[in-house]
C-alpha positions in Angstrom: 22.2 89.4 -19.1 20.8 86.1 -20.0 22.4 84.1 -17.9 20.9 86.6 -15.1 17.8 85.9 -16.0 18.1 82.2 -15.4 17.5 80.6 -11.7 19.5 78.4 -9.9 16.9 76.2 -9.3 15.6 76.0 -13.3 19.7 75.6 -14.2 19.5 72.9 -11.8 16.6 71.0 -13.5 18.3 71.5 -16.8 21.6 69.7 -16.4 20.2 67.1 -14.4 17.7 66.8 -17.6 20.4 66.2 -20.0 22.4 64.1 -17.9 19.8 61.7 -17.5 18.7 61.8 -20.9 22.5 61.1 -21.5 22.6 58.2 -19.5 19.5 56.9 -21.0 20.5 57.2 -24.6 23.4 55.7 -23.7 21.8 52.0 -21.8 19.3 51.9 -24.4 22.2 52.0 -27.0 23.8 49.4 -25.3 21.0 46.7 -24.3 20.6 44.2 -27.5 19.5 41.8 -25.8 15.3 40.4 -24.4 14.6 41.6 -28.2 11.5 39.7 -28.5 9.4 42.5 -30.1 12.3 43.3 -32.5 13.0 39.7 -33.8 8.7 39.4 -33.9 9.2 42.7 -36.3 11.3 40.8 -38.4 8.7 37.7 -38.9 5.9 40.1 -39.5 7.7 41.5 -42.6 8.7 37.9 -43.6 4.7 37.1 -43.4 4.9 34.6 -40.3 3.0 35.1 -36.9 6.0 33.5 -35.1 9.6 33.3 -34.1 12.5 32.3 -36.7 13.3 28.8 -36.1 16.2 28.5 -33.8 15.1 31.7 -31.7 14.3 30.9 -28.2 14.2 34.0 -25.3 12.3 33.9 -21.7 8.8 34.1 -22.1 8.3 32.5 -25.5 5.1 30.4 -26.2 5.6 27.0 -27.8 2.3 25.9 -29.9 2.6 23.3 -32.3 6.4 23.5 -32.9 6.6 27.1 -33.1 7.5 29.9 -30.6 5.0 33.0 -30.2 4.7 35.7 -28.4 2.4 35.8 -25.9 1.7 39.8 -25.4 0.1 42.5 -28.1 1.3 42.9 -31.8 1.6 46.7 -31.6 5.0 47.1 -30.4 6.2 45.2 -32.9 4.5 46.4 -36.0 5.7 50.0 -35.2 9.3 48.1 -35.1 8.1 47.3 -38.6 9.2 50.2 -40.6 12.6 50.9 -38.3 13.8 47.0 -39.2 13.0 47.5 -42.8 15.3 50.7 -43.3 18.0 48.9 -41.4 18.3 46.0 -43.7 18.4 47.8 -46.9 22.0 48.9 -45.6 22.8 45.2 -43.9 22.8 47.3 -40.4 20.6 46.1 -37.1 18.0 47.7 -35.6 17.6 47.5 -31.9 14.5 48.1 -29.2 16.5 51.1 -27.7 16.7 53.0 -30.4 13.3 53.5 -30.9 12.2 53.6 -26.9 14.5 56.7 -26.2 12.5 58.3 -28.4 9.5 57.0 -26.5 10.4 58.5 -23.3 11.6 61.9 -24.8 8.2 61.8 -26.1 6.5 60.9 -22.6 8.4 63.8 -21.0 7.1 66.5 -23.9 3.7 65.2 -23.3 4.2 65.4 -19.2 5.5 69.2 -19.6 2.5 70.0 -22.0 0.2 69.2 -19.8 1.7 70.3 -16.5 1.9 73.9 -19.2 -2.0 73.1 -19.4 -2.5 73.3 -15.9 -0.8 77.1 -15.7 2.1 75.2 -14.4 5.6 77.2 -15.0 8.2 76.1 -17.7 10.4 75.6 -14.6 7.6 73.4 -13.1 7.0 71.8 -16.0 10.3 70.7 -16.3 10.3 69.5 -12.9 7.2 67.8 -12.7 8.0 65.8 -16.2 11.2 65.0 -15.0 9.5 63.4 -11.8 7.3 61.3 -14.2 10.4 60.3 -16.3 13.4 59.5 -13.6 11.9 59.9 -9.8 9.5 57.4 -10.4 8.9 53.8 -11.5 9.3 54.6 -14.5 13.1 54.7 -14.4 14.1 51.4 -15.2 11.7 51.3 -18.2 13.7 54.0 -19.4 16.8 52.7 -19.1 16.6 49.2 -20.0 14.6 48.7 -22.9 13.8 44.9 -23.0 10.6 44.0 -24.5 8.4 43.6 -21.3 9.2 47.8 -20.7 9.2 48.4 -24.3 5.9 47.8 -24.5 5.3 49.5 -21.0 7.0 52.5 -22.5 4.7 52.5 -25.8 1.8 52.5 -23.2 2.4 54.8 -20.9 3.2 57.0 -24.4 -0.1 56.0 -25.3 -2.2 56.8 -21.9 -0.6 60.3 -22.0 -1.3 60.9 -25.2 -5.1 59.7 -24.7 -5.0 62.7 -21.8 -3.7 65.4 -23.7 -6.2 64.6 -26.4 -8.5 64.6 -23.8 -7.6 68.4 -22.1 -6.8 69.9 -26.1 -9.6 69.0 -27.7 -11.7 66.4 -26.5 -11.8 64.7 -29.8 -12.6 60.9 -28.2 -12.8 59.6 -32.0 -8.8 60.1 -31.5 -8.9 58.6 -27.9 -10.5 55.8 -29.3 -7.8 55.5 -31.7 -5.5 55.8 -29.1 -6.5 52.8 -26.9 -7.2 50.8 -29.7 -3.3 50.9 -30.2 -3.3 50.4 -26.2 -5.4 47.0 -26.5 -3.2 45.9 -29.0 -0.2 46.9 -26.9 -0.9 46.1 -23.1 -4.6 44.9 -22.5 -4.8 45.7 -18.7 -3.7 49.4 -19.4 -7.4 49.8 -21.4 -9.3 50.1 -18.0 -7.9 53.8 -18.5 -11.1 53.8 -20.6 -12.6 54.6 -17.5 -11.7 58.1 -17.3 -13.3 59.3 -20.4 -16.3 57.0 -20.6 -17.8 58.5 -16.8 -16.5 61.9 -18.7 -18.6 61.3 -21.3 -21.9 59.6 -19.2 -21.9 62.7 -16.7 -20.6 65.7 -18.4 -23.1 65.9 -21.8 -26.5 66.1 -20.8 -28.5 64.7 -24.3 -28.7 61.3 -24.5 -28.2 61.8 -28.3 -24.5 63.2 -27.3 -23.8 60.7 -24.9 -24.2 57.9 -27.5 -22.5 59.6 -30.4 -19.4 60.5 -28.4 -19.2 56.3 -27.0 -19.6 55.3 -30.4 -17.3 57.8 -31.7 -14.8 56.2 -28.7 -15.5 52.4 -29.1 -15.5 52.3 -32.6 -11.5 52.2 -33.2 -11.2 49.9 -30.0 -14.1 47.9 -31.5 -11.7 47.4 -34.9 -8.9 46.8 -32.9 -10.7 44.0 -30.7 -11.7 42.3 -34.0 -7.8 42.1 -35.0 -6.7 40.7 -31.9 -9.3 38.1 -31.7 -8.6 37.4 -35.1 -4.8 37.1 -34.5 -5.4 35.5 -31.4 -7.5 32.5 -33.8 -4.7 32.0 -36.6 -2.3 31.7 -34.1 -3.9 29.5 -31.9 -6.9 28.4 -33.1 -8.6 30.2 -30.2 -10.1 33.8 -30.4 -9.5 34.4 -26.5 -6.4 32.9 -26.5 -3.2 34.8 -26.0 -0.5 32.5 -25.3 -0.2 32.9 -21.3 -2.6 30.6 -20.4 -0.8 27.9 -22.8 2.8 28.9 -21.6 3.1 30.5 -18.2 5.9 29.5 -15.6 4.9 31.8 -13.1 0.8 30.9 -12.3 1.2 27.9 -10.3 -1.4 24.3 -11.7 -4.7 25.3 -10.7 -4.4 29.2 -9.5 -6.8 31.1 -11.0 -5.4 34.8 -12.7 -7.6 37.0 -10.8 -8.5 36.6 -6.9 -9.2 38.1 -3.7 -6.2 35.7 -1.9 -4.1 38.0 -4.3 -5.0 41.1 -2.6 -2.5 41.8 0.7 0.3 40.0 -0.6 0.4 42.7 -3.8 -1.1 45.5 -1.6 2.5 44.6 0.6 4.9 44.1 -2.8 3.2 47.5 -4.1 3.6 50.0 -1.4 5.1 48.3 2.0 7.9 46.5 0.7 11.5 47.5 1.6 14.9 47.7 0.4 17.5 44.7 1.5 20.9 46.0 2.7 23.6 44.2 1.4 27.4 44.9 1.9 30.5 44.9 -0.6 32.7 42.0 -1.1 36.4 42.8 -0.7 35.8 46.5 0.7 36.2 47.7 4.5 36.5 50.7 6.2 39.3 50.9 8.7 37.7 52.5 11.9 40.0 51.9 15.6 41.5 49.0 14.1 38.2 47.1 12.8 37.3 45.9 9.6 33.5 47.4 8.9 32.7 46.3 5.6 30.9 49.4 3.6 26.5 48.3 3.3 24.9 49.9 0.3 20.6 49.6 -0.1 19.9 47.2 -3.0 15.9 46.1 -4.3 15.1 42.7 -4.5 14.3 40.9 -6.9 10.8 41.4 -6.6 11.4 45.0 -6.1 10.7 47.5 -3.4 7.4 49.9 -2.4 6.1 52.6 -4.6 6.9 55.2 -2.6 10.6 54.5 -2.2 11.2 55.0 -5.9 8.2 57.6 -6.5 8.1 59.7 -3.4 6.8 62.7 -4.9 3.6 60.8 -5.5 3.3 61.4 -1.3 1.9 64.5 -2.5 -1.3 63.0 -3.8 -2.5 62.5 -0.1 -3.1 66.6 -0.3 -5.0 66.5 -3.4 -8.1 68.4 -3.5 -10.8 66.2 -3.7 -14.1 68.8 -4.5 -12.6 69.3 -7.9 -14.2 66.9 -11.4 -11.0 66.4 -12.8 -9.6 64.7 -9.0 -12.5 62.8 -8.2 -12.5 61.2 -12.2 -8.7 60.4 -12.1 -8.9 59.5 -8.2 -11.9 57.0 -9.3 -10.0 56.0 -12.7 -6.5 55.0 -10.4 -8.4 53.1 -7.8 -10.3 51.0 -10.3 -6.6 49.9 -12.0 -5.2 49.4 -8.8 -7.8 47.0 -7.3 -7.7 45.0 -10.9 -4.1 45.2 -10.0 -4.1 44.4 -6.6 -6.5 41.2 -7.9 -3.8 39.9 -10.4 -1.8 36.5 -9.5 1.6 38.5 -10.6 3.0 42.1 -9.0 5.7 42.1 -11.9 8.5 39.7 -11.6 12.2 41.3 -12.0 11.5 45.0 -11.3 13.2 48.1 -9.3 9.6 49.7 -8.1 6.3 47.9 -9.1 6.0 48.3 -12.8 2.4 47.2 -13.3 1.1 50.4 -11.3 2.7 52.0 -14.8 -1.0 51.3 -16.5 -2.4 54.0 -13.4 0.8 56.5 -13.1 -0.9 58.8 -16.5 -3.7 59.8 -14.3 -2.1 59.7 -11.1 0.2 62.1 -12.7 -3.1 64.0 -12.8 -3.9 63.8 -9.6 -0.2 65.3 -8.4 -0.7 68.3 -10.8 -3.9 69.2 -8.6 -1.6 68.5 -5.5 0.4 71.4 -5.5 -1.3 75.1 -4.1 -1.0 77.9 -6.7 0.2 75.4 -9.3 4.0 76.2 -7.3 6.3 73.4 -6.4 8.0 73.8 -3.5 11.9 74.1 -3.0 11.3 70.5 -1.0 9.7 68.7 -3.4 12.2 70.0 -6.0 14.6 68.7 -4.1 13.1 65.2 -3.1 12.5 65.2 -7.3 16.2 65.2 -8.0 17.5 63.3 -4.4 15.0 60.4 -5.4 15.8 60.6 -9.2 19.5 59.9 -8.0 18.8 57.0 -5.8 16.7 55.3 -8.4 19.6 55.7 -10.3 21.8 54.0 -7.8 19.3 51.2 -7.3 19.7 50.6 -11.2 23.4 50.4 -11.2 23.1 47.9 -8.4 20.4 45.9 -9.3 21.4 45.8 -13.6 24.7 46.9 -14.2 26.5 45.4 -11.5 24.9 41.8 -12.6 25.5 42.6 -16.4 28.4 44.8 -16.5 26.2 46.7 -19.8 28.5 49.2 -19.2 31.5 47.9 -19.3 
């Protein structure tokens, strides 16, 4: 009788759910290596601001004989507690253990608020899943080095920020919220956006208006202070972070932010294709020729948006007469062009990571995409078809090259 009850299409959702969540407890168990966040953990409870002597990993900053760490603290402070426990009992902690968690926690907060929008549980599920594994979210999911660690922590953070926001509209708690963002990922804090135009256009007394921004900026205000502050012990430099000190990949004399940027990431961000490449040693026999077997790879650089997020498609339907569109519409656009601005579209990557700081309310905008709040059998099937070929673009582009696991 219960098993009569369930559809084919919500059974379907379900065990490709737990074998994805499978697979990604499994990589993140695996990867122990690009641990810059955990070792910086480590330091923090030993009272030092930078890496143990001896350390060295990609990316490190060297100032005055020491390696830091040239992105926020946050990640590594809630590492803090985890790297604690593990020494009492002589055992090590690692990145992925915590940032499974993280992405379980992204999808709960992803099916909460597609439940907000009168969204089935099947939907839901769907639509979180999307977020999770048919987008460019993927890799951060499975591969838990510190550059997508502290992606994952804020993305966590942004959706938490919008369910807030939709529960309660408590923006003393938003505030809170990307305070830990600054402190994480600084570009992601445009997201501010969103709820500041809330907050100038929906109350109409000025007297409201400026309790609810103070209310909001008061936390991030704090939070600024600590970062200029650990910016100045570090360095000696309240605005300095580290990159401009120590950056391999800004050439002498390119400035960070510039129009000259603009096509080149507009192309790396949504036009760019896959490479075919073929397999060494393998043929297919076929009238007595050889034809070796191609197989789609990303480059290094990675590959368009849309080829690892296709269900986003659906935001070119969006309704755009409704508040809550036009907010997270504006709110996207304003990340992207900052994006789009940037000298750097992401480095090593399957799908263009850095639109990760816009996907929270982009998610928004695919949730008012979909007529009656009811996802199609297509789209359900383009979720799971593109969830799988992320999946093979992952195994080609990580674990062929690192045999994790082998």
């Amino acid at each position: 009788m219960f098993l009569a009850k369930i559809r084919f299409s919500e059974l379907f959702v379900n065990i490709f759910l737990v074998a994805f969540f499978v697979f990604t407890i499994t990589t993140n168990i695996k990867v122990d290596y690009a641990n810059q966040y955990l070792v910086l953990a480590q330091s923090f409870l030993n009272g030092k601001l930078y890496f143990p002597e001896g350390y060295y990993d990609v990316d490190l900053v060297l100032f005055n004989s020491k390696y830091y760490w040239h992105q926020g603290p946050f990640p590594a402070v809630v590492l803090m507690p985890f790297v604690y426990l593990f020494n009492l009992f002589n055992l090590t902690f690692q990145q992925g253990y915590l940032q499974f968690f993280i992405t379980l926690g992204i999808f709960i907060l992803c099916y909460k608020i597609a439940r907000y929008f009168k969204y089935s549980k099947e939907n839901s599920k769907y639509l979180a899943f999307a977020f999770c594994f048919a987008s460019i979210y993927q890799l951060t999911a499975f591969f838990p080095v510190s550059w997508f660690f502290g992606q994952a922590i804020t993305v966590f953070l942004l959706f938490t920020a919008i369910y807030i926001y939709l529960a309660s509209k408590n923006y003393f708690l938003i505030g809170v919220t990307f305070s830990l963002i600054l402190l994480t990922r600084i570009s992601a804090v445009l997201g501010l956006i969103f709820f500041v135009i809330d907050i100038i256009f929906t109350n109409n007394f000025l007297k409201n208006k400026l309790k609810y921004l103070f209310s909001l900026f008061l936390p991030i205000g704090i939070a600024g202070l600590i970062l200029l502050i650990y910016n100045y012990v570090r360095f000696g430099n309240f605005l300095e972070t580290g990159y401009l000190i120590y950056n391999q990949t800004l050439p002498p004399g390119n400035p960070f932010f510039s129009i000259r940027y603009f096509l080149g990431n507009l192309y790396a961000y949504f036009f760019k294709g896959l490479d075919v490449s073929f397999l060494k040693d393998r043929f297919i026999l076929l009238g007595g020729l050889k034809l070796k077997i191609p197989y789609f790879k990303a480059a290094e650089s990675g590959t368009s948006f849309f080829i690892v997020s296709p269900i986003f498609l659906y935001l070119f339907s969006v309704n755009l007469k409704e508040k809550l569109v036009r907010l997270s519409l504006f709110t996207t656009m304003i990340i992207l062009i900052y994006l789009l601005c940037f000298y750097y579209s992401g480095g090593v990557q399957i799908g263009p990571r850095y639109l990760l700081d816009l996907l929270p309310f982009a998610f928004l905008l695919l949730l008012q995409s979909f007529k009656k709040k009811e996802i199609p059998n297509f789209a359900k099937i383009l979720i799971i078809l593109s969830a799988l070929f992320n999946l093979h673009l992952f195994i080609v582009r990580v674990l062929w090259s690192s045999g994790l696991l082998v």
